[in-house]
C-alpha positions in Angstrom: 38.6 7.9 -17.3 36.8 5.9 -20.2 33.3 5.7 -20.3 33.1 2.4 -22.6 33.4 0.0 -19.8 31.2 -2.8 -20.0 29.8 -3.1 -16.4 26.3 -4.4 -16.0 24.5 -3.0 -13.3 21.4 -4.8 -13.1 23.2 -7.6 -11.2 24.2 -5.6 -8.5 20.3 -4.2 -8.4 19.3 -7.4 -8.4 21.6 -8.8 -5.6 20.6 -5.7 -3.6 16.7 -6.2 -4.0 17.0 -10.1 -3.1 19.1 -8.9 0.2 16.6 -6.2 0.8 13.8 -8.8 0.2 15.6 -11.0 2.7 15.6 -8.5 5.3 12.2 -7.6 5.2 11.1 -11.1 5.8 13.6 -11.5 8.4 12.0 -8.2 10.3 8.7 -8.9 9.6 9.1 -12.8 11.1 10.6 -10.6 14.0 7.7 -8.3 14.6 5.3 -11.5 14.0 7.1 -13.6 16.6 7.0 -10.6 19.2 3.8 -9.6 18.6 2.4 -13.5 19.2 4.5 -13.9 22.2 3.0 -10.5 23.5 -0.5 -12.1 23.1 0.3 -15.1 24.6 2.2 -14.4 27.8 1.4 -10.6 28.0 -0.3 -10.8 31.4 2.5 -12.9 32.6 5.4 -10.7 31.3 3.3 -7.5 32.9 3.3 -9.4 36.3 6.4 -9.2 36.4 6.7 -5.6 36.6 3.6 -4.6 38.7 
């Protein structure tokens, strides 16, 4: 097994930090839209169980 490849790994870091990026921003709109819809129609959505 050579070790003189030529592989460059800072665009695989970089692919994996913009998908990383991406999911964070997709959980956090997530947690955002919950916890708003919470606010909004929480006494509604807890009538239902009472």
């Amino acid at each position: 097994m050579t070790t003189d490849s030529t592989h460059d790994p800072l665009p695989v870091d970089r692919e994996n930090a913009r998908l990383a990026a991406i999911g964070l921003g997709v959980w956090m709109a997530i947690t955002v839209a919950v916890v708003v819809l919470l606010l909004l129609f929480g006494g509604a959505i807890s009538g239902l169980f009472v």
